[in-house]
VEXLOBA-696443 format. One line per 5 residues: number of its first residue (from 1); their letters; for each residue x, z, y of N, C-alpha, C, O, CB. Coordinates in steps of 0.1 Angstrom, whole numbers, plus 5000, padded with zeros to 4 digits. Glycine has a CB too. Layout:
BEGIN
NUM	A	X/Z/Y/X/Z/Y/X/Z/Y/X/Z/Y/X/Z/Y; ... $
REM end
This chain:
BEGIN
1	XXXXX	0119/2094/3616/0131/2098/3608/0126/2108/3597/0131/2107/3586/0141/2104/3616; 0117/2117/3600/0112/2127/3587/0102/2119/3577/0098/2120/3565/0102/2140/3593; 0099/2112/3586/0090/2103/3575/0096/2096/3567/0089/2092/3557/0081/2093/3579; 0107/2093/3567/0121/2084/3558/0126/2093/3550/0130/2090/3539/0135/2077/3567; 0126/2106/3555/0132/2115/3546/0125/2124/3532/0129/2128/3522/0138/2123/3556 $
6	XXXXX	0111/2124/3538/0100/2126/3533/0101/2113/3520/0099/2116/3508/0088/2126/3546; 0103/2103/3524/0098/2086/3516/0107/2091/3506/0100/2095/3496/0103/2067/3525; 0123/2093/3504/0129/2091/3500/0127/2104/3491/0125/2102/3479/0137/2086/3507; 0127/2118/3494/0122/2127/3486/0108/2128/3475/0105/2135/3465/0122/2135/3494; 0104/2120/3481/0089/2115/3466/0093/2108/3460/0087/2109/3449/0075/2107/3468 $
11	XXXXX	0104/2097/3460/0108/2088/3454/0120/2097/3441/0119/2098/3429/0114/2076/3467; 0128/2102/3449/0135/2109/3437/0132/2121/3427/0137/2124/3417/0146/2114/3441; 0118/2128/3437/0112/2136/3427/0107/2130/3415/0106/2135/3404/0103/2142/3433; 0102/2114/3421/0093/2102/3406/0103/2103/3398/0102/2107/3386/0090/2082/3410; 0116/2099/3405/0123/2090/3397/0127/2102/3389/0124/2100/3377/0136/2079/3404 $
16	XXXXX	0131/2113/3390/0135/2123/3381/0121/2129/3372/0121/2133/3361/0143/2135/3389; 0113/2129/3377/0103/2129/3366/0104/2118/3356/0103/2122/3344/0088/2129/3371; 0106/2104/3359/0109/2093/3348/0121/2092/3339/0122/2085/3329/0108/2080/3353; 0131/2100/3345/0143/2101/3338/0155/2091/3347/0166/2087/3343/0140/2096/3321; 0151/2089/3352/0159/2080/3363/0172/2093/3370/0172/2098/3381/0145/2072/3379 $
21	XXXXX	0179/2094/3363/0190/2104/3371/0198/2099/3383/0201/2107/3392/0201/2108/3362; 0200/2087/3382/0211/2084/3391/0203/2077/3403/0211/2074/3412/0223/2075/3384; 0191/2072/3404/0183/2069/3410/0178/2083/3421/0177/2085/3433/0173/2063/3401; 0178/2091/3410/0174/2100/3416/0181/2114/3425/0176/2123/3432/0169/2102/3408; 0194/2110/3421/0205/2118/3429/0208/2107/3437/0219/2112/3441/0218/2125/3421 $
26	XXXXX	0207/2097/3443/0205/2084/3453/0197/2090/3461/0201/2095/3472/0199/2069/3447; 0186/2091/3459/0173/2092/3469/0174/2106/3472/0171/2109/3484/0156/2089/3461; 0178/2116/3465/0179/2129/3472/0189/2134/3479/0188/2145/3485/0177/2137/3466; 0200/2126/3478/0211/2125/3488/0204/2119/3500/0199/2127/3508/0223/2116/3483; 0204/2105/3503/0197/2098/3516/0187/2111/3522/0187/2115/3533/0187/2081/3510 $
31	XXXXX	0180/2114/3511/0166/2124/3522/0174/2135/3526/0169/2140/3536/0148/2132/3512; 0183/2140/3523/0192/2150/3522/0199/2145/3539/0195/2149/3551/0203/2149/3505; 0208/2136/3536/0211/2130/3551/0205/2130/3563/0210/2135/3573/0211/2119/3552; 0190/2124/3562/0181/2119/3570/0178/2135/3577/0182/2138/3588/0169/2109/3561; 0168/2144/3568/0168/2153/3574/0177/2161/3584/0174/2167/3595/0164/2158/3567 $
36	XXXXX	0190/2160/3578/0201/2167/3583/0200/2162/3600/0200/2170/3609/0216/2162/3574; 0200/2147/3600/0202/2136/3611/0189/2139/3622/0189/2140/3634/0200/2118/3603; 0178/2141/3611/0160/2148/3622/0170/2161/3630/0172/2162/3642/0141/2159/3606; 0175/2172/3619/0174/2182/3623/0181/2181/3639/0176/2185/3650/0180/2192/3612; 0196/2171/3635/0205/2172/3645/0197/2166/3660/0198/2173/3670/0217/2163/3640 $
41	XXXXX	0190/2154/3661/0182/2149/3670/0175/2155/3676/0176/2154/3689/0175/2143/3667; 0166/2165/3670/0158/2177/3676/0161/2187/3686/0157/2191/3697/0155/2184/3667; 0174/2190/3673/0183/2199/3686/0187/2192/3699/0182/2199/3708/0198/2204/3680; 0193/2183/3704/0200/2177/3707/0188/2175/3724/0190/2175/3736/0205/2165/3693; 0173/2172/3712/0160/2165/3724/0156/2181/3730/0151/2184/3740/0142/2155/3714 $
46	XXXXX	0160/2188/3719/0152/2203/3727/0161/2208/3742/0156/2211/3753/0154/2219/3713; 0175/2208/3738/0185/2210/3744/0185/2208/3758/0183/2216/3767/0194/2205/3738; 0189/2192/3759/0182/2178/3772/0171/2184/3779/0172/2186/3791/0175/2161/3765; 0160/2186/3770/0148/2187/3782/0147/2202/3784/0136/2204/3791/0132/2180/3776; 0155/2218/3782/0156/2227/3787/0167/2228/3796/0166/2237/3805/0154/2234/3778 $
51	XXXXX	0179/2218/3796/0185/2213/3806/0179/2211/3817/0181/2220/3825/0189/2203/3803; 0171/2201/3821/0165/2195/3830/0155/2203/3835/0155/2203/3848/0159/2183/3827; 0146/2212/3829/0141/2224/3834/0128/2219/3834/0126/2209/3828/0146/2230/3847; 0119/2224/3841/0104/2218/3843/0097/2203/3846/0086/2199/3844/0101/2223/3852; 0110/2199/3854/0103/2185/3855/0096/2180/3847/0095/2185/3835/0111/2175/3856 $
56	X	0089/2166/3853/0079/2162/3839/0084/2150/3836/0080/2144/3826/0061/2161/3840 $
REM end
């Protein structure tokens, strides 16, 4: 998922270096999302497995 979000932020950084505006407020929205979506997952996996406690 960071790697998608990562993809999509090189892409709109290009595309706004080429002048591509609307391309480029596209792609930095989606990476914008995606991370949001990592961040939420993370929390969510950290949470679960300090729930459960030591087990392996």
């Amino acid at each position: 998922m960071l790697s998608w979000s990562l993809t999509f932020l090189v892409l709109a950084l290009i595309a706004a270096v080429f002048g591509f505006s609307g391309i480029a407020v596209a792609s930095a929205g989606i990476a914008k999302i995606l991370f949001f979506v990592f961040l939420v997952l993370l929390i969510v996996s950290a949470l679960s497995r300090a729930m459960r406690g030591k087990n392996p």
